[in-house]
LOMAR-503961 format. One record per residue: x, y, z of N, C-alpha, C in turn. Coordinates in steps of 0.2 Angstrom, whole numbers, plus 5000, padded with zeros to 4 digits. Example, Ala and Ser with C-alpha at 12.3 -4.5 7.8 and 13.67 -1.06 7.14 Angstrom:
residues 2
TORKE   n.X   n.Y   n.Z  ca.X  ca.Y  ca.Z   c.X   c.Y   c.Z
TORKE  5066  4972  5039  5062  4978  5039  5066  4984  5039
TORKE  5064  4989  5035  5068  4995  5036  5064  5000  5039
This chain:
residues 213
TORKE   n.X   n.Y   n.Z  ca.X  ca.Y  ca.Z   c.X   c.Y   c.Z
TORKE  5220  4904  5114  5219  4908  5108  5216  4904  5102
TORKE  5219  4896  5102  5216  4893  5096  5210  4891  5097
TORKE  5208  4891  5103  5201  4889  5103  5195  4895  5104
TORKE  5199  4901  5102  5196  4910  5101  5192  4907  5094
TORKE  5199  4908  5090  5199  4908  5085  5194  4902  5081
TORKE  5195  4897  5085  5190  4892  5080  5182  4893  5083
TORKE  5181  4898  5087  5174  4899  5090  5171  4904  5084
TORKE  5176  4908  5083  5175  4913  5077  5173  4910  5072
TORKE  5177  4905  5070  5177  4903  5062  5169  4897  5064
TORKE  5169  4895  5069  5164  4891  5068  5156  4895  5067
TORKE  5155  4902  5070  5153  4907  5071  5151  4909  5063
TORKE  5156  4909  5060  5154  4914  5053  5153  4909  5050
TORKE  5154  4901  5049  5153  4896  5043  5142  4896  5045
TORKE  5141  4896  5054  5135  4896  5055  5132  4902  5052
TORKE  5133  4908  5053  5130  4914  5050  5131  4913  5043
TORKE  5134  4910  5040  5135  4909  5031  5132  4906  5030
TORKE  5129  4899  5035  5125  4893  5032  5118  4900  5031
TORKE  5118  4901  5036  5112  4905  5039  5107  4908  5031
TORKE  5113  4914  5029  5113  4918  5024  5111  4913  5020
TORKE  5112  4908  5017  5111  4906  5011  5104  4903  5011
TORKE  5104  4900  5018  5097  4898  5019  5092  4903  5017
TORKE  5094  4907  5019  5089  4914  5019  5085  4916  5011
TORKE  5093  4915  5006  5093  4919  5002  5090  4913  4997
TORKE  5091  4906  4999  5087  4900  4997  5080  4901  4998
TORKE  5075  4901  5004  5069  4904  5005  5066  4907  5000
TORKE  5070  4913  5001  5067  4919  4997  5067  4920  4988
TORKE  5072  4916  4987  5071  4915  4980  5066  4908  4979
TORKE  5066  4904  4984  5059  4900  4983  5051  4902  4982
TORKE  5053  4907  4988  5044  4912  4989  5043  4916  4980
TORKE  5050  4919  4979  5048  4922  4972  5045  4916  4966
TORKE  5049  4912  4966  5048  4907  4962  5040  4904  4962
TORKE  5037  4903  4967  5031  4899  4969  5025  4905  4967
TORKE  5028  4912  4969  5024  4918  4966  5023  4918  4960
TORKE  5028  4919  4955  5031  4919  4950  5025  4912  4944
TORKE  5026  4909  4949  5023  4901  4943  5016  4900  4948
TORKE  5014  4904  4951  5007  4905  4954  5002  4902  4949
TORKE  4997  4899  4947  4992  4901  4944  4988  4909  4945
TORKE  4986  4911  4941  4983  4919  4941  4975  4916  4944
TORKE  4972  4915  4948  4965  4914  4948  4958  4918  4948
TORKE  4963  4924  4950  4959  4930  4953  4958  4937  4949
TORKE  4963  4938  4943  4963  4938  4938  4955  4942  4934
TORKE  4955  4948  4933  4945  4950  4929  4940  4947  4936
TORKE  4944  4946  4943  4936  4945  4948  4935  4952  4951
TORKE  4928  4953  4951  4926  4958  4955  4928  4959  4963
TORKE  4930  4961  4965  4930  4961  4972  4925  4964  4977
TORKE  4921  4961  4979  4916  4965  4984  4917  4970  4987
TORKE  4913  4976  4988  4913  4980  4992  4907  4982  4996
TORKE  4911  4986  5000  4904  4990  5006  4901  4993  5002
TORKE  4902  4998  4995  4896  5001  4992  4898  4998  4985
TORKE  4895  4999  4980  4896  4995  4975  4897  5001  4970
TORKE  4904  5002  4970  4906  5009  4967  4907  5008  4962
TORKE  4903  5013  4956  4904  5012  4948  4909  5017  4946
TORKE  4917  5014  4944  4920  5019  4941  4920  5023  4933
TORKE  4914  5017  4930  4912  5018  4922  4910  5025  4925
TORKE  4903  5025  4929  4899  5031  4931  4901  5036  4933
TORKE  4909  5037  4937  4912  5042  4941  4917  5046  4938
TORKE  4921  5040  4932  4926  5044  4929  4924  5043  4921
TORKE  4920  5038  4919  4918  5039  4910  4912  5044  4911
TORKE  4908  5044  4914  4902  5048  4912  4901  5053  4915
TORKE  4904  5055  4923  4904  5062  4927  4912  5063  4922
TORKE  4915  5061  4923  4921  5065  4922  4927  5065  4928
TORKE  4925  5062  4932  4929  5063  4939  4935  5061  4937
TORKE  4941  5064  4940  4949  5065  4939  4951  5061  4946
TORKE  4956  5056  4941  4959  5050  4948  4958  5054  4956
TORKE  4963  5058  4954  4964  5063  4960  4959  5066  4966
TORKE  4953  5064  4961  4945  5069  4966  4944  5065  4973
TORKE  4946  5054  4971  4946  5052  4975  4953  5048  4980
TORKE  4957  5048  4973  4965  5046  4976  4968  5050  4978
TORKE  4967  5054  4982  4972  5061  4982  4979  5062  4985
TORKE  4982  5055  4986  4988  5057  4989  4994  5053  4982
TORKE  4988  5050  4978  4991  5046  4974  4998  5050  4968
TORKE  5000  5056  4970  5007  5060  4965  5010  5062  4971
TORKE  5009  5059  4980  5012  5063  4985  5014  5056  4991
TORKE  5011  5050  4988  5013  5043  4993  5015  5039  4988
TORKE  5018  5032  4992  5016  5026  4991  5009  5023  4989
TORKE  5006  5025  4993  4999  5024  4993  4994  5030  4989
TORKE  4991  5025  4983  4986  5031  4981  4980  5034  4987
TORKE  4978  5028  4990  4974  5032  4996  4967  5030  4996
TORKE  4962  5029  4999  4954  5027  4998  4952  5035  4997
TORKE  4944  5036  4994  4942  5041  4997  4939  5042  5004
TORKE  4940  5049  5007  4936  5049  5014  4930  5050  5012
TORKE  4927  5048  5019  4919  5049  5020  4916  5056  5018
TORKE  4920  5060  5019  4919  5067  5018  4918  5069  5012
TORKE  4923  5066  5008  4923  5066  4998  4916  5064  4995
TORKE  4914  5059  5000  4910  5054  4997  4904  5058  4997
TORKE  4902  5060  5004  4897  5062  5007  4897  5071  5002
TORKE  4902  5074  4999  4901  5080  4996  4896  5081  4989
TORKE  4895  5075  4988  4892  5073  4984  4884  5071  4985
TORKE  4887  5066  4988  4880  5061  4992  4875  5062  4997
TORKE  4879  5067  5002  4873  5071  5005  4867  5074  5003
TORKE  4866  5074  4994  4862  5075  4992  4858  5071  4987
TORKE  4864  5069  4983  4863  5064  4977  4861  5057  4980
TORKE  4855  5056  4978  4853  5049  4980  4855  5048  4987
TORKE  4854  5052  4991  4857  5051  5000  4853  5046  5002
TORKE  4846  5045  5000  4842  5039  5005  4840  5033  5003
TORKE  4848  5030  4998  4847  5024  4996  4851  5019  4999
TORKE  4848  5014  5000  4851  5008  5006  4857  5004  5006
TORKE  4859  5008  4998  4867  5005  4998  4872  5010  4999
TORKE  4870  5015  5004  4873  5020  5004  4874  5020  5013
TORKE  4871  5016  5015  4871  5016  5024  4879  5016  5026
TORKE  4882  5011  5024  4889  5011  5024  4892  5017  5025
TORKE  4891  5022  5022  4895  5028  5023  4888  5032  5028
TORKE  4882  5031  5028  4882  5037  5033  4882  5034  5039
TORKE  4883  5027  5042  4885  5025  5046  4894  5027  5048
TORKE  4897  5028  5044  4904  5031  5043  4904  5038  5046
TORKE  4898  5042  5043  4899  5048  5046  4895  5049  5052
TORKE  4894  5044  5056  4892  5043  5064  4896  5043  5068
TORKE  4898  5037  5065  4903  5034  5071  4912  5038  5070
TORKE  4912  5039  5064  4920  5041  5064  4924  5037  5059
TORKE  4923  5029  5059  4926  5024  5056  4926  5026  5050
TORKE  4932  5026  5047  4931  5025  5040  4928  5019  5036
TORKE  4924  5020  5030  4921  5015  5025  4929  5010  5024
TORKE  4925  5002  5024  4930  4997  5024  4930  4995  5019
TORKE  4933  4999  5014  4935  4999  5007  4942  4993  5006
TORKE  4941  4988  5001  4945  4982  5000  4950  4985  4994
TORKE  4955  4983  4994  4961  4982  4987  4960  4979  4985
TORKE  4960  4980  4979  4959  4977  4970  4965  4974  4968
TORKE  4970  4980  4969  4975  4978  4967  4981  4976  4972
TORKE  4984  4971  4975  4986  4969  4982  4992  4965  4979
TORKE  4998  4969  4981  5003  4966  4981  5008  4961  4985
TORKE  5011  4955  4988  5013  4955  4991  5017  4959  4998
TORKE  5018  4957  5004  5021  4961  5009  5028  4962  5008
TORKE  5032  4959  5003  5038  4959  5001  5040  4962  4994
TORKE  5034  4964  4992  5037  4969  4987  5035  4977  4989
TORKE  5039  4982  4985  5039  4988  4987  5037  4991  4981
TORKE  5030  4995  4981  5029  4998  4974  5028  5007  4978
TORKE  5028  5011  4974  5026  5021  4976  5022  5021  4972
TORKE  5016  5023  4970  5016  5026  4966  5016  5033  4964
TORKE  5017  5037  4968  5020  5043  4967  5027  5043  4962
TORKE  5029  5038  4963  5038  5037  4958  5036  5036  4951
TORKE  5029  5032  4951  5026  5028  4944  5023  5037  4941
TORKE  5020  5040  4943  5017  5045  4943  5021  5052  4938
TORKE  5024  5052  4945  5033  5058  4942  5033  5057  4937
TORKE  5036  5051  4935  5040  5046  4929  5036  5046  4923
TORKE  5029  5046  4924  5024  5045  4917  5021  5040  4915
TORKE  5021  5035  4922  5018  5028  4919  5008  5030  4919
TORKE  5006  5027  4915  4997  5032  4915  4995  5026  4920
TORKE  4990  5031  4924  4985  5026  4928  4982  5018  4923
TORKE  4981  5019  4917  4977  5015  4915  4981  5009  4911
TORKE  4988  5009  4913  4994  5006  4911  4996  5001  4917
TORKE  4994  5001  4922  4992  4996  4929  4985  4995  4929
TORKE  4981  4998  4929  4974  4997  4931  4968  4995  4925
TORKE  4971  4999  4918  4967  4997  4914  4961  5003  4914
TORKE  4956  5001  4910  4953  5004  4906  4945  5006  4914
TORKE  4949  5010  4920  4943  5011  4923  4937  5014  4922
TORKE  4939  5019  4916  4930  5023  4915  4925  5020  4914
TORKE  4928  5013  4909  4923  5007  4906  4920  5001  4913
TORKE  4924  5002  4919  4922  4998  4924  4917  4999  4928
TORKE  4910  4995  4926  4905  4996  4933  4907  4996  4937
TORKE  4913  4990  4939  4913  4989  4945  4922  4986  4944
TORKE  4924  4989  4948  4932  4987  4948  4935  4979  4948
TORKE  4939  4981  4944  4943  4974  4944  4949  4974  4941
TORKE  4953  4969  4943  4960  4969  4941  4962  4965  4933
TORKE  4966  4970  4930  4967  4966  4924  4972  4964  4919
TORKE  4977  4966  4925  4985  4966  4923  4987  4959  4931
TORKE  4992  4955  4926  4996  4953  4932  4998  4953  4938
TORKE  5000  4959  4939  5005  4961  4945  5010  4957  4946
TORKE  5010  4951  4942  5017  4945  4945  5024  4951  4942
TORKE  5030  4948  4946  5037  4951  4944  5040  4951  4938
TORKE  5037  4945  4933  5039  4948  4925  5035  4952  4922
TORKE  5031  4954  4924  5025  4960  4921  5028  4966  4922
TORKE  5030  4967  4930  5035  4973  4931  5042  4973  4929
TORKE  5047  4966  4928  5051  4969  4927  5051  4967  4918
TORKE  5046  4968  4915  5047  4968  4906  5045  4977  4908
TORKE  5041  4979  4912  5041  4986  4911  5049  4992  4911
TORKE  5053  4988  4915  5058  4991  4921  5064  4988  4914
TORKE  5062  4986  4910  5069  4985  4906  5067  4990  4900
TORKE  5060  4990  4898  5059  4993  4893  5053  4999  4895
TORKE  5055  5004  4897  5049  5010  4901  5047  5013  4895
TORKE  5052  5015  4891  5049  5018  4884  5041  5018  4882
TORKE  5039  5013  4879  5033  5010  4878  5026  5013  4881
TORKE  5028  5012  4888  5025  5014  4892  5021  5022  4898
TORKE  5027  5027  4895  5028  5032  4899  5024  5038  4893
TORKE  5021  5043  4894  5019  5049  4894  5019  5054  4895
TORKE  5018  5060  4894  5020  5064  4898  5016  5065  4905
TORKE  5019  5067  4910  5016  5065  4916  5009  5071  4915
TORKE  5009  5077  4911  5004  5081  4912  4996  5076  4910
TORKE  4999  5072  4905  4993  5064  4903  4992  5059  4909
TORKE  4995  5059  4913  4998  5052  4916  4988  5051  4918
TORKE  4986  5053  4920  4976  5053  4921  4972  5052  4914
TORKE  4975  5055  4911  4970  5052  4906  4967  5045  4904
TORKE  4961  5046  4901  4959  5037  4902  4959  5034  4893
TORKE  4963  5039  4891  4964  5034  4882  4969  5035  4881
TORKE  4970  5026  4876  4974  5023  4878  4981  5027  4875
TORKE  4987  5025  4875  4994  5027  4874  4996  5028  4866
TORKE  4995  5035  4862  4997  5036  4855  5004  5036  4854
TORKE  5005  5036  4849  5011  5038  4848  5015  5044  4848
TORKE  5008  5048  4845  5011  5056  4851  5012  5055  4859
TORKE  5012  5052  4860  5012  5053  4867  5017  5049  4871
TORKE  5021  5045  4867  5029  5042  4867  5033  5049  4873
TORKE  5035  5044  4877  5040  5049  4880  5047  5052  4876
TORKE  5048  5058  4878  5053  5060  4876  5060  5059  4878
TORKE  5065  5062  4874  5071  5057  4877  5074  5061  4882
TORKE  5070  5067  4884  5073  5070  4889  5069  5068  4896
TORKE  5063  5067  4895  5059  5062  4902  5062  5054  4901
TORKE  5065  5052  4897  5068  5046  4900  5077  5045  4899
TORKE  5078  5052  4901  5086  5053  4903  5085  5055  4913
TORKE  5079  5057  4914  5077  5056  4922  5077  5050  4924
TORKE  5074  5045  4921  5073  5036  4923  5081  5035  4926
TORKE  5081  5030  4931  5088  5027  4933  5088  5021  4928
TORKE  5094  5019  4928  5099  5016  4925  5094  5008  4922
TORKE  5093  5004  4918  5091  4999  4919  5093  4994  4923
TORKE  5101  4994  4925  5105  4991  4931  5100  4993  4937
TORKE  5098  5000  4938  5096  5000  4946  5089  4999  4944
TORKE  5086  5001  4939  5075  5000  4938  5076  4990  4939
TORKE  5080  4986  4938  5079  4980  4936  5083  4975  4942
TORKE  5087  4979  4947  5091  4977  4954  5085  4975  4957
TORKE  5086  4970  4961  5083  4967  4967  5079  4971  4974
TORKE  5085  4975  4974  5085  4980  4980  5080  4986  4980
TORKE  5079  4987  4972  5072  4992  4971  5066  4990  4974
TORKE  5063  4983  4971  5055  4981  4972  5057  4977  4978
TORKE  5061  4975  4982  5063  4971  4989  5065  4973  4992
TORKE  5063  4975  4997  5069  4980  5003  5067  4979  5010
């Protein structure tokens, strides 16, 4: 029996060291993210078509939604499909050479290999459906896209960015019927204290367990 009992206890000191190691790691990886150099920061990222959002949302007028469209019903706002693309461009400028990519696309079936801008680690967990609900504005992460020829990132995304937002959301939030809109946050348009009687707790917006899971 004594030597049951000492295979147990040596069992959990192993599983304990284990744990800790674990939870050492992982506050390493935060820590090295965290005091990253930003290098990537205002760069363009290359695409298969060289999409102008100044052109599609400052000067046609197109609404987030036209091309993100799961972006109030996922995690993922979404690409556009070839189809969306093609609603348009099947007639607008259809026979121009930066456009192959997509009617190549509607040959084969493939979708266009559109890249992320905005790319967060594998270990964090962002919705933006939840951001959406909530009243955070597309252009309070992404910035000022109607002005953008050509996309680019121009917020952070490191974990004090988000959680300066997750302690103080006030500042940040509007009604969600704005939440698309592309100018910038007035003071009318301060959330009210009944939209942020919905927000969870600053204990749960600012726990571990939200952005890590």
């Amino acid at each position: 029996m004594a030597q049951v009992v000492g295979q147990r206890a040596e069992l959990a000191v192993k599983l304990g060291l284990l744990a800790v190691l674990a939870c050492t790691a992982f506050a390493l990886v935060l820590l090295l993210w965290r005091g990253q150099e930003d290098t990537t920061r205002n760069e363009v990222v290359t695409q298969p078509i060289p999409f102008s959002h100044k052109h599609h949302v400052g000067d046609v007028g197109l609404d987030c939604r036209f091309c993100h469209a799961q972006v109030e019903r996922s995690a993922s706002p979404g690409f556009p499909s070839t189809q969306v693309c093609l609603g348009c461009h099947s007639q607008l400028f259809a026979g121009q050479a930066m456009f192959e990519p997509l009617r190549e696309s509607a040959r084969t079936g493939a979708p266009v290999a559109w890249k992320r801008v905005h790319r967060l680690p594998d270990f964090v967990y962002f919705d933006h459906s939840i951001h959406v609900a909530k009243g955070v504005a597309c252009i309070d992460c992404h910035g000022r896209v109607d002005q953008m020829p050509l996309m680019r990132r121009v917020s952070s995304l490191r974990m004090d960015w988000c959680i300066d937002c997750h302690r103080n959301p006030q500042p940040h939030l509007r009604d969600p019927s704005h939440v698309f809109d592309m100018r910038p946050l007035g003071a009318d348009d301060m959330a009210s204290v009944q939209m942020l009687s919905r927000l969870q707790s600053q204990q749960r917006l600012t726990d571990c367990s939200t952005c890590h899971r």
